[in-house]
N, C-alpha and C positions, 0 to 999 in steps of 0.2 A: 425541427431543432435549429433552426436558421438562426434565431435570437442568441442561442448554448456558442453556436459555432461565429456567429460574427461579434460578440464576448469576446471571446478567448482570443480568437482575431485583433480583437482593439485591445488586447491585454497585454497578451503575451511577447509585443515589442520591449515592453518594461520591464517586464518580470526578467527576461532575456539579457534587457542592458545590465537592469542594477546585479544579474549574479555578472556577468562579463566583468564589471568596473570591480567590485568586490571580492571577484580571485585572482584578480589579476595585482591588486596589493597583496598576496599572499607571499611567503617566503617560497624562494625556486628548489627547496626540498621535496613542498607539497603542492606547489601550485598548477601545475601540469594533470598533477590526478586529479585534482578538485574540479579544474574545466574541463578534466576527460567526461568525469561524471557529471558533474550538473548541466555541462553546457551540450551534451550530447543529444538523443532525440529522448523525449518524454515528456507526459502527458499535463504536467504542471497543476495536476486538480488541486494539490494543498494548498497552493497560492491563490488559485483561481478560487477556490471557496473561502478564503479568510478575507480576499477583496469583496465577494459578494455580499456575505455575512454582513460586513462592516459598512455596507453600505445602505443594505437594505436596514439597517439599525439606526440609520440616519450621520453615520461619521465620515467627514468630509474635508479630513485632513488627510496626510501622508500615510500610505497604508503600505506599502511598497516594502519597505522596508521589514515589516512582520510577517508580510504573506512571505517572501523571499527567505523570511528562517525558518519556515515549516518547509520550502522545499531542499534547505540546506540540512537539519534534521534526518527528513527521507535520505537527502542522498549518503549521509553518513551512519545510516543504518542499511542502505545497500550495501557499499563498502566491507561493511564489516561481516555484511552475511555472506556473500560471496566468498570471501576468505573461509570463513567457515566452513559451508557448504564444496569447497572446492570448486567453486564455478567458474566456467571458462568465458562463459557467455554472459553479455548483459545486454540488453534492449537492442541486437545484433550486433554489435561491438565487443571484442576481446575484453574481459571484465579486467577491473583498475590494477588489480594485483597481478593479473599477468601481464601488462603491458609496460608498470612501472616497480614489481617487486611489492611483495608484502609490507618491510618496512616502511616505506612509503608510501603506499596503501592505508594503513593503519594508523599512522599520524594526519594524513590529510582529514582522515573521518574524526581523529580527535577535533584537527583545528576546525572543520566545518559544525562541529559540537560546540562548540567553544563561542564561534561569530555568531551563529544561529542565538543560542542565550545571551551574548552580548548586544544585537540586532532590538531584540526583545527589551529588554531592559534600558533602552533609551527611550521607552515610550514613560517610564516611571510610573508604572502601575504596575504596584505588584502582583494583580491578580494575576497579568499577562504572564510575569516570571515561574508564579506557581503554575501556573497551566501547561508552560514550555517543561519543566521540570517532571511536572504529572506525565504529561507525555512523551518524556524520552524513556524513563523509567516504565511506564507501559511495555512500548516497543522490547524494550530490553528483555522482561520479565516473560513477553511472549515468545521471544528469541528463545529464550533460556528454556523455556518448555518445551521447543517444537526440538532443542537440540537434545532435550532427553529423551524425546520419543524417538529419538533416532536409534540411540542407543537402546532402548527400550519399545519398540512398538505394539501400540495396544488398538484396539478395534473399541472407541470410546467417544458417542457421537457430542460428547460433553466435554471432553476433554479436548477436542477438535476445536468445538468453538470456544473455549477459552485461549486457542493460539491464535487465531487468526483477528477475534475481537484484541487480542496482545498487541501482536506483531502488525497489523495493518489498522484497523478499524479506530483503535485511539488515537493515531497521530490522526486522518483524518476530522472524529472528533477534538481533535484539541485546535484542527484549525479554523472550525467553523466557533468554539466556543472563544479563542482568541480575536477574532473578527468581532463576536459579539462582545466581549471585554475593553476590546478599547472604544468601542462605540457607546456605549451604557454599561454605570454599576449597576442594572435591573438584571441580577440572580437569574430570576425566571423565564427573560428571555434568552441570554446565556442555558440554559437549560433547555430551552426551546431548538436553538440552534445544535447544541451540544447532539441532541436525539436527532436528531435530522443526519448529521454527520456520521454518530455512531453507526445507523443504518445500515446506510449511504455507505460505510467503510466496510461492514460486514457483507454487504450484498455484492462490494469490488473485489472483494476475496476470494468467495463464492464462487464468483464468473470467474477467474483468473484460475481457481483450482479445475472451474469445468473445462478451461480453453487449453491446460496443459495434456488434455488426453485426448484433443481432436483438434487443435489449431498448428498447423505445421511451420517448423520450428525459424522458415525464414519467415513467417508473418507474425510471430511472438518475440519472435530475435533470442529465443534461446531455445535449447535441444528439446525436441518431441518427448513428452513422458518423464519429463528431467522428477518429477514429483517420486516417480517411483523408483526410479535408477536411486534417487538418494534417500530411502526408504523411508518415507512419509506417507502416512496413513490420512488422506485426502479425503472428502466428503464420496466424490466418485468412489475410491476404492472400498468406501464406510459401504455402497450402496451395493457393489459385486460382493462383499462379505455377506451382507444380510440376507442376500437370495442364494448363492451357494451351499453346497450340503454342509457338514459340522466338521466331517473328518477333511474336504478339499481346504474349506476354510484356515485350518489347524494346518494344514499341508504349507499352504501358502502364506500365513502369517512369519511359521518358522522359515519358510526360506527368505522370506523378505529380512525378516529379527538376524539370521546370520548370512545374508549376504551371499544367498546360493543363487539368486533368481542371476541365470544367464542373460544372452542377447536372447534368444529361444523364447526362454522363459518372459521376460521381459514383454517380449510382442506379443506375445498369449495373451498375458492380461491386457495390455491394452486394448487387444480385440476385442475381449470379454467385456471391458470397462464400453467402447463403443456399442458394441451389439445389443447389448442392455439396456441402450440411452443412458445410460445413468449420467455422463454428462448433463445432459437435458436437466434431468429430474433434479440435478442440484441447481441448474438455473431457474428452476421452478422454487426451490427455495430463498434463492436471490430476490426474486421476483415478491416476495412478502416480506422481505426488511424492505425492499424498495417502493412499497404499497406503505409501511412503517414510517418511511423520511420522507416522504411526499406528503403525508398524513401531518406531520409536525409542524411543517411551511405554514400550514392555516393560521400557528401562535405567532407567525410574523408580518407584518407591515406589508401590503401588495404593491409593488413595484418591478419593476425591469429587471433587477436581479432577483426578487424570490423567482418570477417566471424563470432568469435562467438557471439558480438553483431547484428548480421542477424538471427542467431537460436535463440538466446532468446528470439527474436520477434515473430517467429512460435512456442514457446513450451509457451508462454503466452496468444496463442489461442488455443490451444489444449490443454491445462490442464487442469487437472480431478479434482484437488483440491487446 
């Protein structure tokens, strides 16, 4: 992965400056939360894939500026979900809302929604604006689902993956097909790109949902098991339902559905969730959306970034955190 890693290396100085210069013109109500969040530590793939994309398509102007509002996007659908979710934790750092207050919180995520579509919209192609639009409303609509299974938890391996292709998997797609939009109106390669992403987002899920029941909580930078504390019905815990009896199952559903599962209770299943591998066995399904976005790279151009768009397909199943 030497080419994936010294990429990102030659990247990510700019991705770094232009969010630095650009919240730093922000109003001092929200400016502070906005570099709390974007300029903190994270992994930058939305940007790093909408630079690729766009290069491997042959466009060889300013790109900066587009990838930079797909990681402004993510970070104000963080923002937002934290608050929700009551999260203390973010990427190891005290999450926005508690370090600068809710309301403050919540307007920085407006305004970094707001620069993100305006960022966009200075390339004047409207497909890019529809695309931004497609994809914040995605995210949104997977938000909105995953909050009702909260309220409501169902043992529903379809219903799973319509939150997670929601909530994570489209912005990803929306940056590799934005990449492909300012580079070429060819539809088809757009589409090309688009599938590679999609994958490539559902299989970062994936791993992300397997790494919450076995990756310890200073190497994720947020609390061990946080998935089941806030009772969410994970691909892992999809696979402890399916092998347990009917009546423990119904046992443990209800106490997840009202909020009985103790500290006790809690560590139970997680041991259950390890002992099972079912972590595993969901990386095993990662492992074939990412055999899916590698599969799609053939419909684009060979070059130095499809090669690193091929690594960041393998360091998205093999990461630790």
């Amino acid at each position: 992965m030497k080419q994936l890693f010294a990429y990102f290396d030659s990247e990510l100085p700019g991705v770094n400056s232009f969010l630095d210069t650009e919240t730093a013109k922000l109003d001092g109500l929200v400016r502070e939360v906005s570099r709390h969040v974007l300029l903190g530590p994270g992994k930058r793939i939305r940007p790093v894939m909408t630079i690729c994309t766009a290069r491997t398509l042959g466009f060889d102007g300013d790109v900066m500026p587009l990838a930079c509002s797909l990681e402004m996007l993510h970070s104000a659908t963080l923002i937002h979900d934290d608050i929700l979710d009551d999260a203390t934790l973010r990427r190891g750092r005290p999450a926005a809302h508690v370090s600068f207050g809710t309301t403050q919180s919540v307007l920085a995520g407006d305004v970094l929604l707001a620069l993100a579509n305006r960022l966009g919209a200075q390339y004047d192609i409207p497909r890019v604006n529809l695309l931004l639009a497609e994809g914040i409303m995605a995210t949104a609509e997977g938000e909105i689902l995953e909050m009702a299974g909260l309220d409501e938890p169902v043992v529903d391996r379809e219903r799973y993956m319509r939150v997670i292709i929601g909530k994570t998997a489209r912005l990803i797609e929306t940056a590799c097909r934005c990449g492909a939009a300012v580079a070429t109106p060819d539809r088809e390669l757009e589409d090309v790109a688009g599938a590679y992403g999609l994958n490539l987002g559902i299989a970062f899920q994936l791993v992300d949902d397997a790494l919450d029941y076995v990756s310890p909580s200073d190497t994720m930078g947020k609390p061990e098991g946080g998935d089941l504390r806030e009772g969410k019905v994970t691909l892992p815990l999809i696979h402890l339902f399916e092998d347990i009896g009917e009546d423990e199952a119904a046992k443990l559903l209800a106490d997840i559905r009202n909020h009985e599962l103790d500290e006790a209770g809690q560590q139970r299943v997680l041991d259950m969730v390890r002992e099972g591998d079912y972590a595993n066995r969901t990386r095993e399904t990662a492992a074939r959306y990412i055999d899916e976005a590698k599969a799609a790279l053939n419909g684009l151009p060979d070059c130095l970034e499809r090669k690193v768009l091929s690594q960041a397909a393998d360091f998205v199943l093999s990461r630790k955190k």
